[in-house]
N, C-alpha and C positions, 0 to 999 in steps of 0.2 A: 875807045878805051873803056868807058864805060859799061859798054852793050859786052863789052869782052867779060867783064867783071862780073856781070849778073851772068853771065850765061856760065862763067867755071863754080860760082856759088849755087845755081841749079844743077850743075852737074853733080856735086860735090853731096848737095843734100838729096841729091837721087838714089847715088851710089849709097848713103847712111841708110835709108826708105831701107834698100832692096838687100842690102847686109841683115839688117833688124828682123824682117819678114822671114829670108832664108833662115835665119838663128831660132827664132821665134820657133817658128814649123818643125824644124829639125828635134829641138829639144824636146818638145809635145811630144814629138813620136817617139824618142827615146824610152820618155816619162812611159810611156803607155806600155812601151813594151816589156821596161822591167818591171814594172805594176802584172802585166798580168805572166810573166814570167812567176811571178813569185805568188803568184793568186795560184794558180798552176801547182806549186811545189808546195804549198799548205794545203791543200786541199788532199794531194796525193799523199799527205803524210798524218792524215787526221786532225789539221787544224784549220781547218774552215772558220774557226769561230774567232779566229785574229784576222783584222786590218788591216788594210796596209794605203800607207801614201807615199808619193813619190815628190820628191823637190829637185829636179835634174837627177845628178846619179846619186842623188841622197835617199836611203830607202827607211821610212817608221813604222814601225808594229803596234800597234795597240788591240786589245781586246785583255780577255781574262783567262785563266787557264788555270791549271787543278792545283798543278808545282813548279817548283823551281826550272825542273827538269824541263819539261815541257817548256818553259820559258824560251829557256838554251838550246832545244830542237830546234823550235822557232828561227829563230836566230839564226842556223845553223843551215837550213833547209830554203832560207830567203836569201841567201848569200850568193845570187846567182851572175853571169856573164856581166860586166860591164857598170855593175853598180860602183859609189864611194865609198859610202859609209851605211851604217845600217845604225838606228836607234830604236834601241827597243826598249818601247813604254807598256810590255805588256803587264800585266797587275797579276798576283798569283795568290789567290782566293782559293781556300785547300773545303774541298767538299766536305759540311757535315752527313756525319753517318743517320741513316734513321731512326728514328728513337726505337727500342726495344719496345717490342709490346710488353707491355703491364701488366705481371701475369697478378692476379691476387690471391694468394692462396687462404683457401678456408681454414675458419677456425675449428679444429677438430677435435675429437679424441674418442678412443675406443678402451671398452672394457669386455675382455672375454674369460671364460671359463675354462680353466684348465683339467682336465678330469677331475670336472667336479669337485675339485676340491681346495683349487687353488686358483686367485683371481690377478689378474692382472692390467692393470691401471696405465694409461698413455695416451700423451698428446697434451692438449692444453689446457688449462685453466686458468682462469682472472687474478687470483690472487692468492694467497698462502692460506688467506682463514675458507676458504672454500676446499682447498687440499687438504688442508687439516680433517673436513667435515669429512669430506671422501673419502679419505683413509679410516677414519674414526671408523664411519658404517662400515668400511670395509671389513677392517681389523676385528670389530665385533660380531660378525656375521660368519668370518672362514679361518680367523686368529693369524696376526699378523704376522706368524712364521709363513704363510702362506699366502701373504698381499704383496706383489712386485710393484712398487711404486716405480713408475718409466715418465711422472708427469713433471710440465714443464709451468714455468709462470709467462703468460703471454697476454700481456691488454687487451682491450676493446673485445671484450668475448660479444656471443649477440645477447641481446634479451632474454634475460630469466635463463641462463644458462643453467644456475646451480638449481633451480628446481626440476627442470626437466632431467638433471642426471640422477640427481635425489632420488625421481619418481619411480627411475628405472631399477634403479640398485635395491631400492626397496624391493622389488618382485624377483631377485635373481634368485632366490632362493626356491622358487618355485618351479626351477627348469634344469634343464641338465645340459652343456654342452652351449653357453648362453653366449652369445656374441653378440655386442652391440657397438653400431658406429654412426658416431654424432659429426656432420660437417655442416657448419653455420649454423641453421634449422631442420635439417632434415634428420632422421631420428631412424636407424632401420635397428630393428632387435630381432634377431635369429636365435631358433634352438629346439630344446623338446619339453614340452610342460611334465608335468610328472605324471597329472592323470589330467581328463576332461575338466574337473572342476578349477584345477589349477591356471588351464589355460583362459576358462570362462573370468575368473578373477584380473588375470594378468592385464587382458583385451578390459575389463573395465576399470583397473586399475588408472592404465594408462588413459582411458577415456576421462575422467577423472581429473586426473592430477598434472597431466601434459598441457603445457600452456599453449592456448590459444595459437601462437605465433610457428609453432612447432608442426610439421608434418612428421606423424608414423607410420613408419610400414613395417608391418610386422609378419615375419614365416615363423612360423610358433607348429609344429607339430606336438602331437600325444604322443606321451611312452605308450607301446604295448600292455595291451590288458592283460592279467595272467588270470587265465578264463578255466575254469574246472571244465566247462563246456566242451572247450576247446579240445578233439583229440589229439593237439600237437603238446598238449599239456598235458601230464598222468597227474593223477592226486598225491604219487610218491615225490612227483615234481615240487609240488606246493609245499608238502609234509617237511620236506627236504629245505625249501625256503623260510618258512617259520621259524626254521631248526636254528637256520644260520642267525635268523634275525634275535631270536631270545637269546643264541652266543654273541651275538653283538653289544644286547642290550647290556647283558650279564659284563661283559668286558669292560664295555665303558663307565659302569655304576660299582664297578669295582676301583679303579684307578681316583676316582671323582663322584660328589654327590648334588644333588642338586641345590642351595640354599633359599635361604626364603627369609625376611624380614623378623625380628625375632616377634613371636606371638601374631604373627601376620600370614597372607596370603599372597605376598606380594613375592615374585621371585627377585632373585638377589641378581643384576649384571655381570656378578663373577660367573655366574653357570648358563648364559646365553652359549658360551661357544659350548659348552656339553650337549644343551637343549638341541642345538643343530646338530650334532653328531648325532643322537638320538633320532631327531626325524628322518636326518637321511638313511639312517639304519631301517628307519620304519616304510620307506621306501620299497622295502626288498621283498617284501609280503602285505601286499595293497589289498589279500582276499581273506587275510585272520585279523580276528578282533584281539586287541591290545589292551590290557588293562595294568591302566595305571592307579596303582594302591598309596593313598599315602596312611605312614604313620607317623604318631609320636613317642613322647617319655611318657611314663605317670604323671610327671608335674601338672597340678592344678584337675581339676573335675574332669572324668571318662567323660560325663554329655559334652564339653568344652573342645577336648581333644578332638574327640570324633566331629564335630563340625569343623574343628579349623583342618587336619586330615583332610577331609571331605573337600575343603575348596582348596586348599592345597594341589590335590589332586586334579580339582577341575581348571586350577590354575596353569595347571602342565599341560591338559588336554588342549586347551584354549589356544596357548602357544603354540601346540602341532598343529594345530587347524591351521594358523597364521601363515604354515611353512608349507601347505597346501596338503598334506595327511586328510582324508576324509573322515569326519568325526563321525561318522556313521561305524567306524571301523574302531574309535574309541571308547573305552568307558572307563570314568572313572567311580573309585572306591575309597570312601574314607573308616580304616578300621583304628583309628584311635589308639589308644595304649593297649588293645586287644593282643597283638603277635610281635613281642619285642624279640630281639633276636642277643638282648646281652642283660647285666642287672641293672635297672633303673634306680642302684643303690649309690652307684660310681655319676662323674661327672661323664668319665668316659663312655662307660656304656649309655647311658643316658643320649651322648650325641650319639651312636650308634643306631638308637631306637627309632631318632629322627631322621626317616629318610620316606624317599620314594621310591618304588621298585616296578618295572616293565615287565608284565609278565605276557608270550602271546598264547590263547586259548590253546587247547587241545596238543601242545610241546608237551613231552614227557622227558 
């Protein structure tokens, strides 16, 4: 009875053995199969970069993915023959974009000439009291009916910005058609100088006065020489130029006169913008000499007059040189109380007698 006993309790623990191992075996291969069932279907569906485990016909996802969406494909595409359940632990990590390249744009600004005669201002400058300066020159050099302020206030200019634009507006007077562009340190100034000597000044100007840190490039052409030589020139050509130039001068010394400090040599900043209408007039016949006559009233001593006259006079010459005129082409004349043109008995004629007058040689 005994030997009965052991033998149905080893049969009993055989049959458990041989159930366990079949079950065991069976479900491995199960596992395996939906495992790579669904290895298989992420792959064919662009998601390679998810996980997968198998717990009998339990199916889990893990990895990372871009969206939501992409989560739910997942999900969706693992769902295959014979599985239970599916858990999906994928993580959804949304891709940043790549940074923008950093553009930085230069601190700029250009100043160009508009037919000569009108200037116009744009781009940036540092601060208000620098705009101010730069209008000021401007305004006094071409008269602010004729300055387009287009400028803006923008920080961190570079180094020594307001001298190097200083340096340049100071010479514009010397070219015609003057275009200049400032971006950070680089400085290019284009145009056409009025004569050789003007552009030899410009080129040292800026050698000069241009800070260190600054690079210039400069296209500087000469005006045309008006050449008697020249048979594209007639002498009635020239005759004809001087003509216009003495009706210029005459024009503008009619409307306006020049002033000058009282008992002085000094000229007055009310007649800068005349002065410059005047040179550029003087411009228009580079090959006739130009005399400029100053006079006065009677008041105080003829020797008195005629000296202050006299510098007077050279006071004005001095100033077209400035604006690039060759004073080889100038002379001046101080004739005193000699040729008053009203009574030096009136207050008014009196200011009449005080003037300057443009006369160019050989004009009839």
């Amino acid at each position: 009875m005994r030997k009965l006993l052991i033998l149905l309790i080893g049969l009993l623990l055989f049959a458990l053995l041989s159930y366990f191992c079949i079950y065991k075996y069976s479900t491995q291969k199960i596992e395996l199969d939906i495992k790579s069932k669904v290895e298989d279907s992420l792959i064919r569906n662009d998601l390679s970069s998810v996980k997968v485990k198998t717990d009998g016909l339990d199916i889990t996802l893990q990895g990372v993915v871009a969206s939501q969406a992409l989560k739910a494909k997942a999900e969706r595409v693992a769902s295959v023959d014979g599985y239970h359940k599916i858990n999906n632990l994928i993580e959804v990590v949304k891709k940043q974009a790549p940074p923008k390249p950093v553009y930085i744009e230069p601190y700029s600004m250009a100043i160009g000439l508009k037919d000569d005669k009108s200037l116009i201002l744009s781009g940036s400058v540092p601060n208000s009291q620098i705009k101010n300066k730069l209008l000021s020159l401007a305004n006094s050099e071409y008269g602010k009916p004729h300055v387009t302020d287009d400028l803006m206030i923008k920080a961190k200019a570079p180094r020594d910005w307001e001298t190097a634009l200083v340096s340049v507006l100071d010479i514009f007077p010397l070219m015609k058609n003057a275009q200049l562009e400032v971006s950070d340190e680089d400085l290019k100034l284009s145009g056409m100088a009025i004569n050789e000597a003007a552009r030899e000044k410009i080129t040292l100007s800026l050698e000069q006065a241009l800070p260190k840190n600054y690079v210039g490039n400069l296209n500087i052409s000469v005006a045309p020489k008006v050449d008697a030589d020249n048979e594209q020139v007639s002498s009635a050509a020239l005759q004809e130029a001087a003509k216009n130039c003495q009706e210029t001068f005459a024009n503008l010394l009619s409307k306006n006169k020049i002033h000058f400090k009282t008992g002085r040599a000094e000229i007055a900043k009310s007649s800068s913008t005349l002065l410059d209408d005047l040179s550029k007039a003087a411009n228009g016949c580079p090959k006739q000499i130009i005399v400029i006559a100053g006079h006065t009233d009677s008041q105080g001593s003829k020797k008195a007059n005629k000296a202050l006259s006299q510098k007077r006079a050279e006071a004005v010459v001095n100033y077209l040189q400035k604006k690039g005129i060759n004073k080889s082409n100038l002379k001046a004349i101080g004739f005193g109380e000699e040729k008053p043109i009203a009574s030096n008995k009136t207050s008014k004629g009196r200011a009449l007698n005080r003037r300057i007058e443009f006369t160019v040689e050989g004009v009839k």
